[in-house]
Each structure stands twice: as C-alpha cells, then as structure tokens.
C-alpha positions as CSV (number, residue, x, y, z in Angstrom):
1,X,6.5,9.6,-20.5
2,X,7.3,5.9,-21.2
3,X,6.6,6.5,-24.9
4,X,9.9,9.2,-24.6
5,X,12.0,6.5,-23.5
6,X,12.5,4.5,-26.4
7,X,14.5,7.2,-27.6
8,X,17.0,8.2,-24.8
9,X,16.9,6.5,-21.9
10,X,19.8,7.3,-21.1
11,X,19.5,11.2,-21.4
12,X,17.1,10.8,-19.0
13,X,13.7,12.2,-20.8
14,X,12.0,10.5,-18.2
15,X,12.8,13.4,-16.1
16,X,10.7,16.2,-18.6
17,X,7.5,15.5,-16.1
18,X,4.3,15.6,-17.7
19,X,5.5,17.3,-21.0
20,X,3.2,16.0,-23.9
21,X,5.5,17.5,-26.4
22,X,9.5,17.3,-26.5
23,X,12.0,19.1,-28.9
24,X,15.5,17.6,-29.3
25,X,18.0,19.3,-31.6
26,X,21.4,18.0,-32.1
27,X,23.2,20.9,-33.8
28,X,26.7,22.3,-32.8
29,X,26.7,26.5,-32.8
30,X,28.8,26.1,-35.6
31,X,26.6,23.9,-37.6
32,X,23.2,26.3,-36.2
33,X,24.8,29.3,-37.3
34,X,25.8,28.1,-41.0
35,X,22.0,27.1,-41.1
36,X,20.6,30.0,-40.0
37,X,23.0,32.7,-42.7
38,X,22.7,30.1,-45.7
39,X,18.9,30.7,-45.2
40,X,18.9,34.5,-44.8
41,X,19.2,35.4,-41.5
42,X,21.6,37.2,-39.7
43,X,23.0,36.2,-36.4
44,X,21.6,38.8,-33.1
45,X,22.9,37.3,-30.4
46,X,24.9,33.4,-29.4
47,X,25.2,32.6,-26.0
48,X,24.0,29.6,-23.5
49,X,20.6,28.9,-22.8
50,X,19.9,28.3,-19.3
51,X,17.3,25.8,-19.1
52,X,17.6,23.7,-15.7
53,X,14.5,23.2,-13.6
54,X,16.3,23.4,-10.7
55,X,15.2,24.4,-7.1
56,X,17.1,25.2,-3.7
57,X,20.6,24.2,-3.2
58,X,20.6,22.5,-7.0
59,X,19.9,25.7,-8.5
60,X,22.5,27.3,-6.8
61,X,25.3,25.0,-8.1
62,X,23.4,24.7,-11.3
63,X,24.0,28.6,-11.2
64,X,27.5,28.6,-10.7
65,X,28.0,25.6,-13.5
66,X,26.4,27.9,-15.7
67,X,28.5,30.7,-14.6
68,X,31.8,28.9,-15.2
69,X,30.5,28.4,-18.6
70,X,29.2,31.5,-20.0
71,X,33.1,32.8,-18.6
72,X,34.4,30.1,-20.6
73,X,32.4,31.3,-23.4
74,X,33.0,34.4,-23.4
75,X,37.1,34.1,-23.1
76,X,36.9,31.3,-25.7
77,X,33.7,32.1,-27.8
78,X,33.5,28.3,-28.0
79,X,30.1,26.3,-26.2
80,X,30.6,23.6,-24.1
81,X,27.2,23.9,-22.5
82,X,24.4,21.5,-23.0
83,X,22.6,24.7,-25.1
84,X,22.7,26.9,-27.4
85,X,20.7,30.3,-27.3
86,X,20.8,32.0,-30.5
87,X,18.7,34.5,-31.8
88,X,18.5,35.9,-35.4
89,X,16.6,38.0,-37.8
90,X,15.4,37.8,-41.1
91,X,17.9,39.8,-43.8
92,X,15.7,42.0,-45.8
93,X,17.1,41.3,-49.1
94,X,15.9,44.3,-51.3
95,X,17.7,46.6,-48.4
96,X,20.6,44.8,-49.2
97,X,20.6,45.6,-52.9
98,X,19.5,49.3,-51.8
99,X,22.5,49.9,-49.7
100,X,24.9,48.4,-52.0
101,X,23.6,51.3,-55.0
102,X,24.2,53.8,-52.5
C-alpha cells in the first residue's frame, strides 16, 4: 500500500487493505451525468453509493450519516456525499429515429 501513498496521503488510501488495484474518480453528478448523455446514454437511476467498510457501532453511525444524506438528497436532489451511484443505459439510436417517424 505504500506505493498508493504518494498520491493521497491524506485521503487516507492507506486504509484500502490489501487492495492491489484502486479507482479514484473526481467527477461532480453534474459533471458525470453531462458525460454519460453527451456519449449516448441515458440516465436510470442517481443516488449515493454506500461504500464504508464499516463494522459494529461504526457502521451504525456510518448508517445514519448516510441516512441524513440520502434525505438531504432526496429533498434537495443535490449530493454532498463522498459518492455518487449512477446507473445508465445505452440509447439505442435507430429506436430513436423509429419513434420520431411514428
């Protein structure tokens, strides 16, 4: 894990356990989603993504963090969450052009 540190120490990478692979992604929803429809695909679902590794009493109040901010999300549709779960699909362009003849 030593080799992750030269990149974040201060995220704390060092905490991914034996991981021999990590993914870091610094896109905003906003910034995602334009991505995503300027390449054809259409947003399914947006929401939080909850990822902590947590056990015992830390995964209790790491539950209720997250429930305070998928409410927050859901009154605001705005992500202040450390993640981003977003799922899309691929447009199928020639049933676009089909429905538009009809």
């Amino acid at each position: 894990m030593k080799r992750y540190r030269q990149f974040s120490p201060k995220l704390g990478l060092s905490r991914a356990g034996d991981a021999a692979e990590i993914h870091l992604s610094h896109f905003t929803p906003v910034v995602l989603r334009r991505l995503l429809e300027k390449n054809g695909f259409s947003i399914v679902r947006e929401s939080l993504d909850p990822f902590y590794p947590s056990h015992g009493f830390k995964w209790v109040l790491q539950s209720i963090r997250y429930a305070v901010f998928r409410l927050l999300f859901a009154i605001w549709r705005s992500n202040h969450y450390e993640t981003i779960w977003m799922v899309s699909e691929k447009v199928d362009l020639k049933l676009d052009e089909t429905e538009q003849e009809a």
